[in-house]
N, C-alpha and C positions, 0 to 999 in steps of 0.2 A: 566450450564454455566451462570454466573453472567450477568448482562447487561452494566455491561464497556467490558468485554471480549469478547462480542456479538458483542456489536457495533463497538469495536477495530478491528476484525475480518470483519466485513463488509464495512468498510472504507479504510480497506485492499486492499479487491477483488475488492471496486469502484474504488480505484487509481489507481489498479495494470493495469481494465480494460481502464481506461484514460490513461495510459501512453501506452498500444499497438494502441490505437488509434491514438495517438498523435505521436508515431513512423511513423503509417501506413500513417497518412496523411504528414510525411514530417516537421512536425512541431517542429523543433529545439527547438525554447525556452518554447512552452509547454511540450516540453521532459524534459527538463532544471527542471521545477516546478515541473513537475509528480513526477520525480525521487527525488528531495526533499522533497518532502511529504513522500512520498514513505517510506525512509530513517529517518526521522522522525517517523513514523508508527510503522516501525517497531524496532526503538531505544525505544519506548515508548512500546510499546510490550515486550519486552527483560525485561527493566529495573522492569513491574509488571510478570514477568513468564508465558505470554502467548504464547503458543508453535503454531507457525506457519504451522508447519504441510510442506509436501511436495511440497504439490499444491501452496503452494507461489512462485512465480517468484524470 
């Protein structure tokens, strides 16, 4: 694994893990951000053929 796909992959599971936090504490518009990053992440994943795997949210 290259180290765009590494990092791509690990900015993945830090967002993934911010937005169930940010679910958990109630926090609407950092759900709002998480989930745009999020969304991004993984549009930029797609577009270089990094396969997400199941474990992604």
């Amino acid at each position: 694994m290259d180290a765009f796909t590494a990092g791509l992959l690990q900015r993945i599971r830090a967002t993934e893990t911010d937005l169930t936090r940010a679910r958990d504490e109630g926090d609407d518009f950092l759900v709002d951000v998480e989930q745009a990053d999020l969304d991004e992440l993984r549009r930029l994943a797609a577009e270089h053929g990094v396969e997400l795997g199941a474990a992604s949210v």
